[in-house]
C-alpha positions, -999 to +999 in steps of 0.1 A: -304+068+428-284+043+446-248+041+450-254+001+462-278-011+434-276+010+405-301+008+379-299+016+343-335+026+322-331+023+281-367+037+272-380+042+239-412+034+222-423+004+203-404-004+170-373+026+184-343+000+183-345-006+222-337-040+215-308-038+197-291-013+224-300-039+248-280-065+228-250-038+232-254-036+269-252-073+271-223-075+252-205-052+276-223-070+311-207-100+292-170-083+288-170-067+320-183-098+340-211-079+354-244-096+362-274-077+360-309-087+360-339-073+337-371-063+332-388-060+302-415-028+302-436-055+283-443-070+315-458-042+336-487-042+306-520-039+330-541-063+306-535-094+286-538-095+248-576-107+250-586-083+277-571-052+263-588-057+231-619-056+247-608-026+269-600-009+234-631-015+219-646+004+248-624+031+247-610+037+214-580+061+221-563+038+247-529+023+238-501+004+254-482+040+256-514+050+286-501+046+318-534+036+327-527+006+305-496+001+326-488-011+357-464+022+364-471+023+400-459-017+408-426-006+385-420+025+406-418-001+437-398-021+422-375+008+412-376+017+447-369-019+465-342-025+441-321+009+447-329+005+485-323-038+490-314-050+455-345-068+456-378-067+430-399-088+408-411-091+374-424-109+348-424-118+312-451-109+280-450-135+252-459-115+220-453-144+196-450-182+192-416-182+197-421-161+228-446-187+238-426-217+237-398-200+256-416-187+285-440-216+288-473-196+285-499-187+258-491-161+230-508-130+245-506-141+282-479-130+308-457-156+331-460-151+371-442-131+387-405-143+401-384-126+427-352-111+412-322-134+424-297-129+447-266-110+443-268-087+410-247-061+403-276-039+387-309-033+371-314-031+339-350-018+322-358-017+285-393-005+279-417+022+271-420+039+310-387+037+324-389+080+329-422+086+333-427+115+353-462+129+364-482+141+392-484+106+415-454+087+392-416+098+390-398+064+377-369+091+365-360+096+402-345+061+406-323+054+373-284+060+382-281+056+339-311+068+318-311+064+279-336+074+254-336+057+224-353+079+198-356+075+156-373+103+140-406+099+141-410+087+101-387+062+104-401+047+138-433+044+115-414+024+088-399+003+116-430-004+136-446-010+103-421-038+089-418-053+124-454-061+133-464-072+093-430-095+095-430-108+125-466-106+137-483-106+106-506-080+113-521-056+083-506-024+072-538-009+083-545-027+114-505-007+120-518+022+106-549+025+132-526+018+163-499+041+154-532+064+151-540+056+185-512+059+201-502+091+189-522+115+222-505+088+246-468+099+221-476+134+226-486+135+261-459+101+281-433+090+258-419+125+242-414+137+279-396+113+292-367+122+266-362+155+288-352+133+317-323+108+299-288+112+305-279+106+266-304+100+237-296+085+207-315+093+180-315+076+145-318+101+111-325+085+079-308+101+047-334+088+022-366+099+014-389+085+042-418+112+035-446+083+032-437+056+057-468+037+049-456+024+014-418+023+023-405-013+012-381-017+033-360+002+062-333+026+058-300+005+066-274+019+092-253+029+061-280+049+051-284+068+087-265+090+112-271+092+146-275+121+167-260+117+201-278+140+230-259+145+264-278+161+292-251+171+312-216+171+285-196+181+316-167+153+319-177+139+283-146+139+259-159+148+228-125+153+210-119+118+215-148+107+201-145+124+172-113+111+171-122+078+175-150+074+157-148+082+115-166+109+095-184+119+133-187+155+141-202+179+172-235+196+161-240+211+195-220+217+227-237+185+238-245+168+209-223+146+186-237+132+149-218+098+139-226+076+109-256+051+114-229+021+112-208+033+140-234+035+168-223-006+182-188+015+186-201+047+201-222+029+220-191+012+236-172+040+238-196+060+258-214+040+283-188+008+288-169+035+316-203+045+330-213+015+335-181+001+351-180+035+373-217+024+385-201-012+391-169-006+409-188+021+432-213-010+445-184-032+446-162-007+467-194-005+490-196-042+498 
């Protein structure tokens, strides 16, 4: 951790909602006037599109959840050059057209690499790795602000499933065979790495999600709560939350359950003063 350029890590896997918490915490860099820059765990992918086909076909059960199909080591560094000089780089993965014609490169094909610039307040990670933890990588070590963003499993299914058949027109069964495959990599690097986050915030259907495969469309926040895990609840004022926030309620000494449609406004609540206390300690350090 580093008191002069924090970092924050939102990890969760693909199809969780990661994206939509990062819209939140841009909305509050925007309020607060606090520039960060980002990386995008999309970019520390070891292979291109082409090139890890062909590495699947050779090895059936690898996925982009393997840290060998990652580039963990080159994000630890940067982890480590930011929190010591404020300095890294990264790069961009365009999954789409649209992604494409933004970045300038082919769909399935990553930009170069561009130093970070100058004079950032913080680091901000969205990905699948951002707590990895094993015996050569420990990405947990560096994060001043680590958040897990976790649906229950059936519903991360029915999310996946309606992203990449929308927006990337692939086959419910071509889904169906890489949620297959990724579910050893699951198991073994991205439920771990939910032991390590300072708060998790976990999405709960209440409708019947018993065969994702088939469900026509995904549960609406209306239609969800949202279970709120602290790590550490010491200094966390739970009354007021409850106060603050309708129809919520403690499950746990550390936990707090709020209706889907208030998480923008937990979200808020909770991290806009940790964020700001990460902020005004760099700024007080020069």
């Amino acid at each position: 951790m580093s008191a002069r350029h924090p970092i924050i890590s939102v990890t969760g896997s693909s199809g969780a909602g990661t994206t939509s918490v990062r819209n939140t915490f841009e909305q509050i860099f925007r309020r607060e006037d606090v520039s960060a820059v980002y990386i995008e765990g999309d970019g520390f992918h070891a292979f291109d599109r082409e090139t890890m086909r062909a590495k699947m076909a050779e090895e059936p059960t690898l996925s982009h959840f393997a840290p060998r199909a990652n580039l963990l080591p080159e994000l630890e560094e940067v982890f480590r050059s930011y929190s010591e000089s404020g300095k890294g780089r990264t790069r961009a993965y365009a999954h789409d057209e649209v992604d494409a014609a933004r970045l300038r490169v082919p769909m399935g094909e990553f930009t170069q690499w561009e130093d970070f610039p100058a004079g950032s307040d913080l680091l901000f990670y969205e990905g699948l790795h951002g707590c990895v933890v094993d015996n050569t990588i420990d990405l947990a070590r560096y994060p001043d602000l680590k958040i897990g963003v976790v649906p229950v499993i059936n519903l991360e299914w029915i999310q996946k499933l309606h992203r990449d058949r929308s927006i990337r027109g692939y086959s419910t069964d071509a889904v169906t065979d890489v949620i297959l495959r990724r579910m050893p990599d699951y198991v073994q690097t991205i439920c771990p790495q939910f032991s390590w986050t300072d708060i998790n915030f976990q999405r709960v259907p209440m409708v019947d999600t018993s065969n994702p495969f088939i469900a026509r469309w995904i549960p609406t926040a209306d239609e969800s709560m949202v279970v709120i895990r602290f790590r550490d609840p010491h200094g966390i004022d739970f009354s007021y939350l409850v106060s603050m926030i309708h129809d919520s309620f403690m499950s746990r000494a550390n936990s707090i359950v709020i209706p889907g449609s208030k998480l923008d406004l937990a979200m808020q609540l909770i991290l806009t003063p940790m964020i700001m206390q990460l902020v005004e300690r760099k700024r007080r350090l020069g």
